[in-house]
mmCIF file of the N, C-alpha and C atoms, coordinates in Angstrom:
data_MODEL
# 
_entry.id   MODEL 
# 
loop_
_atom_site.group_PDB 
_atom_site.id 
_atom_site.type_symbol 
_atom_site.label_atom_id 
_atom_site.label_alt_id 
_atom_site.label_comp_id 
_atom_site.label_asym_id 
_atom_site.label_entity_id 
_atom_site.label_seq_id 
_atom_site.pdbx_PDB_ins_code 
_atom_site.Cartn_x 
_atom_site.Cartn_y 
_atom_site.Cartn_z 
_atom_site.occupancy 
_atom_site.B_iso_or_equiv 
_atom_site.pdbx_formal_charge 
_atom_site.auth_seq_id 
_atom_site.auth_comp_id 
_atom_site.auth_asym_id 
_atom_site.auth_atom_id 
_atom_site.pdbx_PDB_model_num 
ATOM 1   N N  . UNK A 1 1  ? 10.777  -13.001 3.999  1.00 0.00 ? 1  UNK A N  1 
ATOM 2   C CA . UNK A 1 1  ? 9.994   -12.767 5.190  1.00 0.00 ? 1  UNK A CA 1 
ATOM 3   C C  . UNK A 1 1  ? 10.578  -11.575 5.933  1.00 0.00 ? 1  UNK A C  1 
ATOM 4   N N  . UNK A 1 2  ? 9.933   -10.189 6.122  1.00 0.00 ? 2  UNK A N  1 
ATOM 5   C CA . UNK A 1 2  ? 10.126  -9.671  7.168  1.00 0.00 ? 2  UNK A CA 1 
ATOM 6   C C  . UNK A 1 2  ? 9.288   -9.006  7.850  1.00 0.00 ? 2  UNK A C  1 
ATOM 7   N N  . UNK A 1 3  ? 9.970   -8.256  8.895  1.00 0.00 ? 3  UNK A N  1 
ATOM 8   C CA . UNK A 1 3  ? 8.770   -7.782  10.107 1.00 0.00 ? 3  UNK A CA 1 
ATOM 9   C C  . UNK A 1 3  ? 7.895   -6.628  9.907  1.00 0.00 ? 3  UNK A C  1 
ATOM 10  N N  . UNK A 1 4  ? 7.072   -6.232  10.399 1.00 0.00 ? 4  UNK A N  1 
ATOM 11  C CA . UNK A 1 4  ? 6.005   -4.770  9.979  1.00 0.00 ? 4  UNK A CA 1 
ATOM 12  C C  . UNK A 1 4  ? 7.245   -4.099  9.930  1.00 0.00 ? 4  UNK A C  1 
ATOM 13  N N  . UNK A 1 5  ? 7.861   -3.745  11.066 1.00 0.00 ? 5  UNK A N  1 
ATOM 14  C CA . UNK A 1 5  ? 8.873   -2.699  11.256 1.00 0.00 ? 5  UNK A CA 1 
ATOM 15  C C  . UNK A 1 5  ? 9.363   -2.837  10.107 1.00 0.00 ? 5  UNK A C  1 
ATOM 16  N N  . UNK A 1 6  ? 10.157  -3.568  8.684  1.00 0.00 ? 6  UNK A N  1 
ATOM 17  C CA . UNK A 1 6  ? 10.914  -3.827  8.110  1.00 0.00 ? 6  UNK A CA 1 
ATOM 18  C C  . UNK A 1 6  ? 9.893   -2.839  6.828  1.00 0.00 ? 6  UNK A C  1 
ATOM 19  N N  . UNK A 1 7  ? 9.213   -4.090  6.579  1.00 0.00 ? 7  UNK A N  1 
ATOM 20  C CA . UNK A 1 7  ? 7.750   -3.610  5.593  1.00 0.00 ? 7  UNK A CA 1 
ATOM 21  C C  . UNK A 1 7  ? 7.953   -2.168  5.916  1.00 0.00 ? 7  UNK A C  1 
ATOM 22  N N  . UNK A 1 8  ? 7.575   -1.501  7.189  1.00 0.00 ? 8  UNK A N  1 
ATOM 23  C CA . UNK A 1 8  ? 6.910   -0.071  6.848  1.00 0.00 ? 8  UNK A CA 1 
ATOM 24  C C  . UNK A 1 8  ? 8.390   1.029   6.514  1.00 0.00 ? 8  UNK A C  1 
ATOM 25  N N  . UNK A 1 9  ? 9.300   0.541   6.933  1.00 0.00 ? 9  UNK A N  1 
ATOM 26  C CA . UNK A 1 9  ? 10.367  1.205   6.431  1.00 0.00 ? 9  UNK A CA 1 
ATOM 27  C C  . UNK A 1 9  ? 10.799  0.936   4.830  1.00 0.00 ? 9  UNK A C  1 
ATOM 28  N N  . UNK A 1 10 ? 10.762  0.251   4.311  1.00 0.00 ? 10 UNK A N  1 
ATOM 29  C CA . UNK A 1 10 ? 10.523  -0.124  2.593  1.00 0.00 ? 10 UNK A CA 1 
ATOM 30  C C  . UNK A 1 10 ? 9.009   0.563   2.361  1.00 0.00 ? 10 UNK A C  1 
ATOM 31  N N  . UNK A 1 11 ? 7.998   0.842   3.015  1.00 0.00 ? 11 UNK A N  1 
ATOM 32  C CA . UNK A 1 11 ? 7.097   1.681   2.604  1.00 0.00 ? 11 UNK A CA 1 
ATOM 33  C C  . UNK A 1 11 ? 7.362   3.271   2.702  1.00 0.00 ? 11 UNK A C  1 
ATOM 34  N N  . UNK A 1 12 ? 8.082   3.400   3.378  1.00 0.00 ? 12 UNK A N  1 
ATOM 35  C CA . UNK A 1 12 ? 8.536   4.978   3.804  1.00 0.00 ? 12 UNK A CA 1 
ATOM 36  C C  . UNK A 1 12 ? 9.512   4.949   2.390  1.00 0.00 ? 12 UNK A C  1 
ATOM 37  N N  . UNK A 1 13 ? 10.512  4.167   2.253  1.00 0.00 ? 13 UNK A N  1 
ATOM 38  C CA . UNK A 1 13 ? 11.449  4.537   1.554  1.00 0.00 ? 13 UNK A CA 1 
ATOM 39  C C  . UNK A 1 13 ? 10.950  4.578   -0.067 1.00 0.00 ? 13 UNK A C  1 
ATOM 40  N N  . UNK A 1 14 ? 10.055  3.883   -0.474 1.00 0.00 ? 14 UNK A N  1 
ATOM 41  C CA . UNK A 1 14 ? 9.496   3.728   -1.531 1.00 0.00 ? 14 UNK A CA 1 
ATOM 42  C C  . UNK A 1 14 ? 8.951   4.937   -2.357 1.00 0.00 ? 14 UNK A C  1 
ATOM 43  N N  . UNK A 1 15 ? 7.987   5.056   -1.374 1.00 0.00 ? 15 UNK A N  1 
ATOM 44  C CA . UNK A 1 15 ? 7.503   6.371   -2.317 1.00 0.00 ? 15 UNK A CA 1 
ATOM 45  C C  . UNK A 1 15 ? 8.391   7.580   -2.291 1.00 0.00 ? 15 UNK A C  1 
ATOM 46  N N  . UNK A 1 16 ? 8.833   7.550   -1.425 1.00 0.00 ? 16 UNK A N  1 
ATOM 47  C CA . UNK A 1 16 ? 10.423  8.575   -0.961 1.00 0.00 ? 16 UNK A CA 1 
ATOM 48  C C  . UNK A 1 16 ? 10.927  8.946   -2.236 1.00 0.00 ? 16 UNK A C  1 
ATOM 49  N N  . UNK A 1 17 ? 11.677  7.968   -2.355 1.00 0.00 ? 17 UNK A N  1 
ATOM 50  C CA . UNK A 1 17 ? 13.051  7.380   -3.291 1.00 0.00 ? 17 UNK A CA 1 
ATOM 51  C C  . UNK A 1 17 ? 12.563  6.968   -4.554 1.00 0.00 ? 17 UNK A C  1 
ATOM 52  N N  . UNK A 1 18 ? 11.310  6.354   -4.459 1.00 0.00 ? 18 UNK A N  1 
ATOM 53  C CA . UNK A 1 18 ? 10.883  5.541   -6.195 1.00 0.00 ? 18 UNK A CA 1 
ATOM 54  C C  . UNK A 1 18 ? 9.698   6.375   -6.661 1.00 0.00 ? 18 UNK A C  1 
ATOM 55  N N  . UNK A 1 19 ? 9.138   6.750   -5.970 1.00 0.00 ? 19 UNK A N  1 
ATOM 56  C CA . UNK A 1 19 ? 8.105   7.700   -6.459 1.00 0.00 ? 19 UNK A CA 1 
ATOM 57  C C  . UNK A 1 19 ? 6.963   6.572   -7.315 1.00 0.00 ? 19 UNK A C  1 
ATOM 58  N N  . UNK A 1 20 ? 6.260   6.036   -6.899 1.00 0.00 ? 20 UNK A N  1 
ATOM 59  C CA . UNK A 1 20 ? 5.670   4.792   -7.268 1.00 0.00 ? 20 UNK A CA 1 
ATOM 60  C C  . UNK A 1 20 ? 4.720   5.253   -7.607 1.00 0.00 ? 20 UNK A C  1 
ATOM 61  N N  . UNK A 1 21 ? 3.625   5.087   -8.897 1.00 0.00 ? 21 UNK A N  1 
ATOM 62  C CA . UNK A 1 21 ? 2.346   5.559   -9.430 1.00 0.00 ? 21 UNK A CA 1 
ATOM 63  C C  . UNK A 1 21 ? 1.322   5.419   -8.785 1.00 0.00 ? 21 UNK A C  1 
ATOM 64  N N  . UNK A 1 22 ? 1.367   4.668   -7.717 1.00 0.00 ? 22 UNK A N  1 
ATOM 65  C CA . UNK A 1 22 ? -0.121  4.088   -7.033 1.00 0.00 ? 22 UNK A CA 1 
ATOM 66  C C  . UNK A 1 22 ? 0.565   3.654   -5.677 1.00 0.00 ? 22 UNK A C  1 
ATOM 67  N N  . UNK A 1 23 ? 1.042   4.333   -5.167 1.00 0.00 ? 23 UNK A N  1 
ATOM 68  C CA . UNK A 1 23 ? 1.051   3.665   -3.714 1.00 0.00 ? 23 UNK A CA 1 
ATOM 69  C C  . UNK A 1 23 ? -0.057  3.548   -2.667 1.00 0.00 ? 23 UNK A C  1 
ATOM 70  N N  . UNK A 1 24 ? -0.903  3.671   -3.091 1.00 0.00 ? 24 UNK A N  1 
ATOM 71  C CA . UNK A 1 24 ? -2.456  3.447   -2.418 1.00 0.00 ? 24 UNK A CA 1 
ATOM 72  C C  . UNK A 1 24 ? -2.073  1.639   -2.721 1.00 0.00 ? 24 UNK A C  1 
ATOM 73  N N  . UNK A 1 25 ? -1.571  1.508   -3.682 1.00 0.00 ? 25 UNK A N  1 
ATOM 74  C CA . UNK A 1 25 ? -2.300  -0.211  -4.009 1.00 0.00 ? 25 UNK A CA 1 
ATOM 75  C C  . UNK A 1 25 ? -1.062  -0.612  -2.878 1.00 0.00 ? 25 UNK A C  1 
ATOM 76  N N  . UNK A 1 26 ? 0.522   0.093   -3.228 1.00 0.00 ? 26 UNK A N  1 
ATOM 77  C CA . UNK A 1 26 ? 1.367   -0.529  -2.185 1.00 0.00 ? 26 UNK A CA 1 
ATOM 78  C C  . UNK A 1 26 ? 0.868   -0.925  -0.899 1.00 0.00 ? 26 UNK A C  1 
ATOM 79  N N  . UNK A 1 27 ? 0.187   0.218   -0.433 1.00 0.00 ? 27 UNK A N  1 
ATOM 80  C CA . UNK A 1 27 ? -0.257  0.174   0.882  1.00 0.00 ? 27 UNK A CA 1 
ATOM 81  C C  . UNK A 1 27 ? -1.418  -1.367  1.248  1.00 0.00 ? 27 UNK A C  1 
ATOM 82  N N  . UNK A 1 28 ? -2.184  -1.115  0.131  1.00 0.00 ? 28 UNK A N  1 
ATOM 83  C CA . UNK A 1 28 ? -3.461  -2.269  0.492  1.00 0.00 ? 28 UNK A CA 1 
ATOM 84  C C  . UNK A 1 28 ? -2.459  -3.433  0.369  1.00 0.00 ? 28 UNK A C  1 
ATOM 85  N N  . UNK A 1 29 ? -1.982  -3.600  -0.563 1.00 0.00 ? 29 UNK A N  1 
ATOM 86  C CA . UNK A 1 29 ? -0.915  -5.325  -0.778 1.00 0.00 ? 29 UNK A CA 1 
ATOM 87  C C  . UNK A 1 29 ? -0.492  -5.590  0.492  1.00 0.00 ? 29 UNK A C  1 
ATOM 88  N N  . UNK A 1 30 ? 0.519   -4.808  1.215  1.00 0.00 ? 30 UNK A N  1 
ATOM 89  C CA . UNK A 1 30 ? 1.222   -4.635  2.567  1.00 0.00 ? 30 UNK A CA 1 
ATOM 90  C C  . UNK A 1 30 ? 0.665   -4.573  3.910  1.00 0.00 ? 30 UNK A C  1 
ATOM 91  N N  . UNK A 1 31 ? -0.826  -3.671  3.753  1.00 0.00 ? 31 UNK A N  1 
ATOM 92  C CA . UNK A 1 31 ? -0.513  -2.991  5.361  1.00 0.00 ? 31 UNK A CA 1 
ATOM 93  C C  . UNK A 1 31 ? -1.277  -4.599  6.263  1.00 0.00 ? 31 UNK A C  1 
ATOM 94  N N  . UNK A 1 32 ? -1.445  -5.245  5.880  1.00 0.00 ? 32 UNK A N  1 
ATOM 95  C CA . UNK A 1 32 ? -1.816  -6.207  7.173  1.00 0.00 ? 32 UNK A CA 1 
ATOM 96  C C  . UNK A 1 32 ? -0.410  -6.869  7.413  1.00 0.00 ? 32 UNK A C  1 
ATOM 97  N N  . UNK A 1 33 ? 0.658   -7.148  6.625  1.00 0.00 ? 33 UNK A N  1 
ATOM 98  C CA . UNK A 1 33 ? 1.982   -7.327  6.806  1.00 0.00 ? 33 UNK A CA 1 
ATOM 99  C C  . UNK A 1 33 ? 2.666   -6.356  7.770  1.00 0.00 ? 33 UNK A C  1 
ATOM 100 N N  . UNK A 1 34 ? 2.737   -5.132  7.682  1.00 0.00 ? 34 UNK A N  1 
ATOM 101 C CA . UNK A 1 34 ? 3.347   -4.226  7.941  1.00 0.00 ? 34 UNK A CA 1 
ATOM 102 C C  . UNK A 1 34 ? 2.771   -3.431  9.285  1.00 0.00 ? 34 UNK A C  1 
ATOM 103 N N  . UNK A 1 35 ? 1.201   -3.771  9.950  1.00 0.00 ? 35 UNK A N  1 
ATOM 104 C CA . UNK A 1 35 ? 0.210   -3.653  11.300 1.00 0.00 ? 35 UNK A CA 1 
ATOM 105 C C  . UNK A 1 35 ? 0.298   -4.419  11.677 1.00 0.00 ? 35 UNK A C  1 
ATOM 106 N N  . UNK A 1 36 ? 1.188   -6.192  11.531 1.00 0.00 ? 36 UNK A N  1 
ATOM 107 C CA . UNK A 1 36 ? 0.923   -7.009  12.345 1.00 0.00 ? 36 UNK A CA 1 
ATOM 108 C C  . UNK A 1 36 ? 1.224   -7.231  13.679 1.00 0.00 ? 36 UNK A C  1 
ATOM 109 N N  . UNK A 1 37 ? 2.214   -6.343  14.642 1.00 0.00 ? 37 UNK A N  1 
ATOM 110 C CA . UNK A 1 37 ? 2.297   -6.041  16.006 1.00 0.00 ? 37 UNK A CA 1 
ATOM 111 C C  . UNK A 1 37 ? 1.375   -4.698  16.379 1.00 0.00 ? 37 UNK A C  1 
ATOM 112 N N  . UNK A 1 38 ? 1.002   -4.240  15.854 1.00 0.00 ? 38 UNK A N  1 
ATOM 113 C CA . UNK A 1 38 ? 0.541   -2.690  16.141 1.00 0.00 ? 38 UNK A CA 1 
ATOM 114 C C  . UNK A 1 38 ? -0.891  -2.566  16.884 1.00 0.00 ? 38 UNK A C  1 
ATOM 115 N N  . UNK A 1 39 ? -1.500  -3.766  16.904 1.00 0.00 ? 39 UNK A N  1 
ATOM 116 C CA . UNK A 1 39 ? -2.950  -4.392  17.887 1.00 0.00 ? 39 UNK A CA 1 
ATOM 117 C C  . UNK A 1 39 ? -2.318  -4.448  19.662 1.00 0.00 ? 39 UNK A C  1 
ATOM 118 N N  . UNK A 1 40 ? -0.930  -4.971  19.437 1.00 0.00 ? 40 UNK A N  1 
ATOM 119 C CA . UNK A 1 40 ? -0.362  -5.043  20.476 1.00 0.00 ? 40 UNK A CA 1 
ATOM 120 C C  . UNK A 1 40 ? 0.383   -4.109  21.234 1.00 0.00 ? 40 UNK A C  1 
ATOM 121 N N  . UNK A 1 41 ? 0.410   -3.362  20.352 1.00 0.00 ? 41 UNK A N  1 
ATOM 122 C CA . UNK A 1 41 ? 1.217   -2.188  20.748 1.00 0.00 ? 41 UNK A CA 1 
ATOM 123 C C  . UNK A 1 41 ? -0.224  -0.832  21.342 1.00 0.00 ? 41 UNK A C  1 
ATOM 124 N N  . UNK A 1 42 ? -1.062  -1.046  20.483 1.00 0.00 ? 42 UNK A N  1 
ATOM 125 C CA . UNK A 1 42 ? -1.878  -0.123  21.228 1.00 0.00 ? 42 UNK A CA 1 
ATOM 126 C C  . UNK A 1 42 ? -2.521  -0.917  22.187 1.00 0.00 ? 42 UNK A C  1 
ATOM 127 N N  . UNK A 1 43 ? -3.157  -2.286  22.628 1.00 0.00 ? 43 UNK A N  1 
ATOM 128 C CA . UNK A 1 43 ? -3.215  -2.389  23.976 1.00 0.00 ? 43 UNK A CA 1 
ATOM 129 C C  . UNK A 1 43 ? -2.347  -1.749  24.711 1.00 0.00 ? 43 UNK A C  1 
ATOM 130 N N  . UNK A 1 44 ? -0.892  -2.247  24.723 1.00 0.00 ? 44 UNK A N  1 
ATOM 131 C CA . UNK A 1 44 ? -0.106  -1.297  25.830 1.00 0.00 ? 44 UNK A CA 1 
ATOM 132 C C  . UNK A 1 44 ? -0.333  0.060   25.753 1.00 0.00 ? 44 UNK A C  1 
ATOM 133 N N  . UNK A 1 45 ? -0.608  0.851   24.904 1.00 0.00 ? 45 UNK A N  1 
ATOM 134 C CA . UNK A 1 45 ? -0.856  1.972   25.381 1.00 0.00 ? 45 UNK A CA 1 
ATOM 135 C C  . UNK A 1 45 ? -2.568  2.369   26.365 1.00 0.00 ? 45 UNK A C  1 
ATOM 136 N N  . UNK A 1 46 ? -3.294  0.833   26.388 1.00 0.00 ? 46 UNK A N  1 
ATOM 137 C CA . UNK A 1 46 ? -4.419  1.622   27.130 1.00 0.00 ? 46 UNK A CA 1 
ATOM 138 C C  . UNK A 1 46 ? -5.832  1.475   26.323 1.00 0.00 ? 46 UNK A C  1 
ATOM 139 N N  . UNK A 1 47 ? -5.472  1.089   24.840 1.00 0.00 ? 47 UNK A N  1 
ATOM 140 C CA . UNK A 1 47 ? -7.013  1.247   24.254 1.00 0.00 ? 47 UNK A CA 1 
ATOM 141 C C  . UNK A 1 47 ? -7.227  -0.167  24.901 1.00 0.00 ? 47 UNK A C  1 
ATOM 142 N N  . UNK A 1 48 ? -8.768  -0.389  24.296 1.00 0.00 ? 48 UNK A N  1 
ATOM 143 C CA . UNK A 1 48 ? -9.222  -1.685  24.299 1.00 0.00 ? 48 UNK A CA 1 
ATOM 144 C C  . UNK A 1 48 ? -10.309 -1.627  22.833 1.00 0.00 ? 48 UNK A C  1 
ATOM 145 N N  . UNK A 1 49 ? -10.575 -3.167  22.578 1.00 0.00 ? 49 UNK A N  1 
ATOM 146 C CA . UNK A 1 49 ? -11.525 -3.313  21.444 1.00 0.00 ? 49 UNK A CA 1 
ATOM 147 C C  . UNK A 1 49 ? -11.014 -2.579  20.230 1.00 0.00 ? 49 UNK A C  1 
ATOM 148 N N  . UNK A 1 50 ? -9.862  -2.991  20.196 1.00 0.00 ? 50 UNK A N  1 
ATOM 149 C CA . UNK A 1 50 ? -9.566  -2.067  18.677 1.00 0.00 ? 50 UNK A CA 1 
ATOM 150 C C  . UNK A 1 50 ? -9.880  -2.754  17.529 1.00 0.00 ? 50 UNK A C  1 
ATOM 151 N N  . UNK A 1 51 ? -10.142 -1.974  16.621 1.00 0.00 ? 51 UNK A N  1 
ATOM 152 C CA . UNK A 1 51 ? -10.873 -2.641  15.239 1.00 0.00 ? 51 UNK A CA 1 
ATOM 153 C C  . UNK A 1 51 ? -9.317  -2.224  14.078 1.00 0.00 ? 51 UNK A C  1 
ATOM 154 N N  . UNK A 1 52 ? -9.987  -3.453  13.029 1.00 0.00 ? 52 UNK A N  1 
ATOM 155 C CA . UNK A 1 52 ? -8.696  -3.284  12.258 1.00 0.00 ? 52 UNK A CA 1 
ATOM 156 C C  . UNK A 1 52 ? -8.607  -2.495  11.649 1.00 0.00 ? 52 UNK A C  1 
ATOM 157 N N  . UNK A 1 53 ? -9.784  -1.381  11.627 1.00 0.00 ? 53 UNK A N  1 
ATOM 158 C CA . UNK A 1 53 ? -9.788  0.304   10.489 1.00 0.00 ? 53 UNK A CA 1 
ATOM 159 C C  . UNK A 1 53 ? -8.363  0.981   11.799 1.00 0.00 ? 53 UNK A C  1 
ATOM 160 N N  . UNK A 1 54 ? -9.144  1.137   13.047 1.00 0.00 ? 54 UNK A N  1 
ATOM 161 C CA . UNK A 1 54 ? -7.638  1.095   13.673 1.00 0.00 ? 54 UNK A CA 1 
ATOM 162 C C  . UNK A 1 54 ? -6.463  1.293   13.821 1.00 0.00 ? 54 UNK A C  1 
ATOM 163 N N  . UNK A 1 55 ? -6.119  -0.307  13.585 1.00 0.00 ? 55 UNK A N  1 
ATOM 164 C CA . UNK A 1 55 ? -4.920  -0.275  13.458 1.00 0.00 ? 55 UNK A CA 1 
ATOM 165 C C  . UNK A 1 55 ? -4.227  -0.194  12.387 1.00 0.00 ? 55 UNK A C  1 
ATOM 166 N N  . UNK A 1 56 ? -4.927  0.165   11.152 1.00 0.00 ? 56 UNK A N  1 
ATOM 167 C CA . UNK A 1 56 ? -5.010  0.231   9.542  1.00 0.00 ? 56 UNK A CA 1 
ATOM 168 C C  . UNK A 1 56 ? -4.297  2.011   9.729  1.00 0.00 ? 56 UNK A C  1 
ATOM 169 N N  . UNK A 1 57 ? -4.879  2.565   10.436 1.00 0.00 ? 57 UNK A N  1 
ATOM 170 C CA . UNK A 1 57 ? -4.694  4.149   10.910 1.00 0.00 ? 57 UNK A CA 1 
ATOM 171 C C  . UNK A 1 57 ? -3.267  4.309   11.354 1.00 0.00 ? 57 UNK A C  1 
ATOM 172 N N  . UNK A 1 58 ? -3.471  3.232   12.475 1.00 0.00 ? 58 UNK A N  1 
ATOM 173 C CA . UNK A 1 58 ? -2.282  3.802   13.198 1.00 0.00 ? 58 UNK A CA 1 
ATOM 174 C C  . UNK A 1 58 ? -1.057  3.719   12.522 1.00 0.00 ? 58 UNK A C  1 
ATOM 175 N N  . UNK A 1 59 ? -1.157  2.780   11.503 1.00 0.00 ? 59 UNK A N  1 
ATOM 176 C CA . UNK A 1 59 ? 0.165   2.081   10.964 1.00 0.00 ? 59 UNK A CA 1 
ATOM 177 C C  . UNK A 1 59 ? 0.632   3.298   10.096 1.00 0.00 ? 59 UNK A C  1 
ATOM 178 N N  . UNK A 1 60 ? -0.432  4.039   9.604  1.00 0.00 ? 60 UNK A N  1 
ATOM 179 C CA . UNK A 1 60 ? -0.642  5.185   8.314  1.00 0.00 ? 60 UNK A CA 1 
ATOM 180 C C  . UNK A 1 60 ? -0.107  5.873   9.057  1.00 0.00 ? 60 UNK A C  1 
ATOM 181 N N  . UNK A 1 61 ? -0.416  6.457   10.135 1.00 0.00 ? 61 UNK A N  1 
ATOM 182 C CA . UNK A 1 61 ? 0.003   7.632   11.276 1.00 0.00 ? 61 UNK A CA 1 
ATOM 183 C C  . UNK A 1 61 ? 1.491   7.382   11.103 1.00 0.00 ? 61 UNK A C  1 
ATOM 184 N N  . UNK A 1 62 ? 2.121   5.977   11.314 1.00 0.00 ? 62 UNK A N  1 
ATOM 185 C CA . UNK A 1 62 ? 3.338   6.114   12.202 1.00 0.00 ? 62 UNK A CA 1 
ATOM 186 C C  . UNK A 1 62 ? 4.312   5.678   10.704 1.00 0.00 ? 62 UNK A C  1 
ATOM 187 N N  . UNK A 1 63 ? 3.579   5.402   9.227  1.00 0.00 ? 63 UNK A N  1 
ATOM 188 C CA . UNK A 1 63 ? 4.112   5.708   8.340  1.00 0.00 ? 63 UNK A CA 1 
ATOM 189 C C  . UNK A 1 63 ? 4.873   7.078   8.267  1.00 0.00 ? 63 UNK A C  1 
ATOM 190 N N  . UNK A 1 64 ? 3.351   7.506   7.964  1.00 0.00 ? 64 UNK A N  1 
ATOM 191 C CA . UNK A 1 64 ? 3.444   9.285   7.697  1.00 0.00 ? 64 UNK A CA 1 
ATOM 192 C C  . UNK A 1 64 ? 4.703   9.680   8.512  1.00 0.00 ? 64 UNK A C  1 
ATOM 193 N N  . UNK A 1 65 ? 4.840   9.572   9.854  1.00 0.00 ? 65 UNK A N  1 
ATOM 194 C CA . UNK A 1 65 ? 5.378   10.227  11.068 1.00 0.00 ? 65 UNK A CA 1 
ATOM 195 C C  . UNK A 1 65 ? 7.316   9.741   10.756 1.00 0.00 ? 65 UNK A C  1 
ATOM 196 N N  . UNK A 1 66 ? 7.381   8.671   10.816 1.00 0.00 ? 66 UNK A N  1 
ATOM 197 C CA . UNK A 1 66 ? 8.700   8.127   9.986  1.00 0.00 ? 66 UNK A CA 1 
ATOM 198 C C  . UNK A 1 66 ? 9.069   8.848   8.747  1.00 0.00 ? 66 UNK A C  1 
ATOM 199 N N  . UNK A 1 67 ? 8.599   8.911   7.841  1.00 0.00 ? 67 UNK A N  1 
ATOM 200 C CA . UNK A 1 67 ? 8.923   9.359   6.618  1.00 0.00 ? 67 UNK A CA 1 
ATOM 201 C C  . UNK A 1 67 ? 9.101   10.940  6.508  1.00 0.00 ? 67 UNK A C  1 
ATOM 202 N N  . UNK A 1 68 ? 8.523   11.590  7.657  1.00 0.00 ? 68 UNK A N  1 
ATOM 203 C CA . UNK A 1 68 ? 8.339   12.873  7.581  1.00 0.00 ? 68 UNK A CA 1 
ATOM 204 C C  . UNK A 1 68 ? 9.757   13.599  8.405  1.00 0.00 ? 68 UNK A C  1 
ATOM 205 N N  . UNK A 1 69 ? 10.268  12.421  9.672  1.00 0.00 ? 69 UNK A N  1 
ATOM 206 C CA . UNK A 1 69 ? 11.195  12.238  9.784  1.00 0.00 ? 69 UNK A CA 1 
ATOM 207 C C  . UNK A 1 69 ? 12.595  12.457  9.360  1.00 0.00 ? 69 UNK A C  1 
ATOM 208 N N  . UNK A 1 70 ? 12.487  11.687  8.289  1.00 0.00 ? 70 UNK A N  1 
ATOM 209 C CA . UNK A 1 70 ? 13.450  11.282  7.737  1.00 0.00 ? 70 UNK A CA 1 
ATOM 210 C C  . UNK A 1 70 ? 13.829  12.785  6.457  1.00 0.00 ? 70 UNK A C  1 
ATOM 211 N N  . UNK A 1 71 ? 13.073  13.372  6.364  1.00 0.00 ? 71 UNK A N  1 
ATOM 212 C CA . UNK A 1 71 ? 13.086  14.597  5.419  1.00 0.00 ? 71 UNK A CA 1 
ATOM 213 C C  . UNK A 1 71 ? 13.346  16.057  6.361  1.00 0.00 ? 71 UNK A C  1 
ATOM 214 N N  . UNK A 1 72 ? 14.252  15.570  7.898  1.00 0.00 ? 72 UNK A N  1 
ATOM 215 C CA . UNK A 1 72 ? 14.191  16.830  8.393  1.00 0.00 ? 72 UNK A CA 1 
ATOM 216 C C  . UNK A 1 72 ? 15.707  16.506  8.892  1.00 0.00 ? 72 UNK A C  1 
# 
């Protein structure tokens, strides 16, 4: 068991480091694991009515944004 935060950092590091053939599928297996605070996190910032394409995004965003990170 662990947290999105945990999940999306083993998703950053994955394709990183392992270079995985299909991380499209990683992503679908994971990302409702790995978005499960991130509904909550954009209320606090102010949205409302968020849909789960969404927060499906945001999680991708703040993938991307971590990993891109980590290569500077």
């Amino acid at each position: 068991m662990k947290t999105g935060y945990q999940l999306c950092m083993l998703c950053i590091t994955t394709p990183r480091d392992c270079n995985p053939t299909k991380p499209d599928e990683l992503w679908n297996l994971f990302k409702n694991s790995i978005c499960d605070d991130l509904e909550y996190i954009l209320h606090q910032k102010g949205l409302e009515n968020i849909t789960q394409d969404q927060i499906w995004d945001y999680g991708l965003y703040l993938t991307n944004r971590s990993g891109d990170s980590k290569h500077h």
